[in-house]
C-alpha positions, 0 to 999 in steps of 0.5 A: 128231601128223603132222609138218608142215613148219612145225612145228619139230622141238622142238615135234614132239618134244614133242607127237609122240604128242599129237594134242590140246590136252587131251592137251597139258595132261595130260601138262604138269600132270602134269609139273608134279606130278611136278616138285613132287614132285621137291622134297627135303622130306626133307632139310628135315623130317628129324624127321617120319619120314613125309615121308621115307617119302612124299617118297623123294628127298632130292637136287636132281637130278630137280628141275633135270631137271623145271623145263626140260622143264615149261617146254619142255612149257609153250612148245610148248603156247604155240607150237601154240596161237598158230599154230593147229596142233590137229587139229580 
């Protein structure tokens, strides 16, 4: 993405190497995945000895990471696309 002069700087941070709105909405659902990831299952199924062989982190800090930037991510999705800003 080139950066022009009405596109703010957290928006172009965001999309700096995205140059469509398809890529755009990759890069937000995987975010979100990895987000739910990010849950400590494995503090809460301390029995079932798969979950904390699957689900490695058992803190809250990769989640209060995630939320912000999916939103982040989220919003700048709404601001390009409200003002129209993909490439064609």
């Amino acid at each position: 993405m080139e950066k022009k002069d009405n596109v703010p700087m957290w928006v172009f941070l965001a999309f700096s190497s995205i140059n469509t709105r398809k890529g755009a909405k990759i890069l937000i659902w995987s975010s979100f995945i990895f987000t739910i990831y990010c849950f400590p299952f494995s503090l809460y199924f301390t029995e079932q000895e798969w979950v904390k062989q699957l689900f490695l982190i058992d803190n809250w800090d990769w989640l209060v990471m995630m939320v912000p930037v999916v939103v982040w991510y989220y919003l700048c999705l709404r601001w390009m696309d409200k003002n129209n800003e993909w490439e064609s």
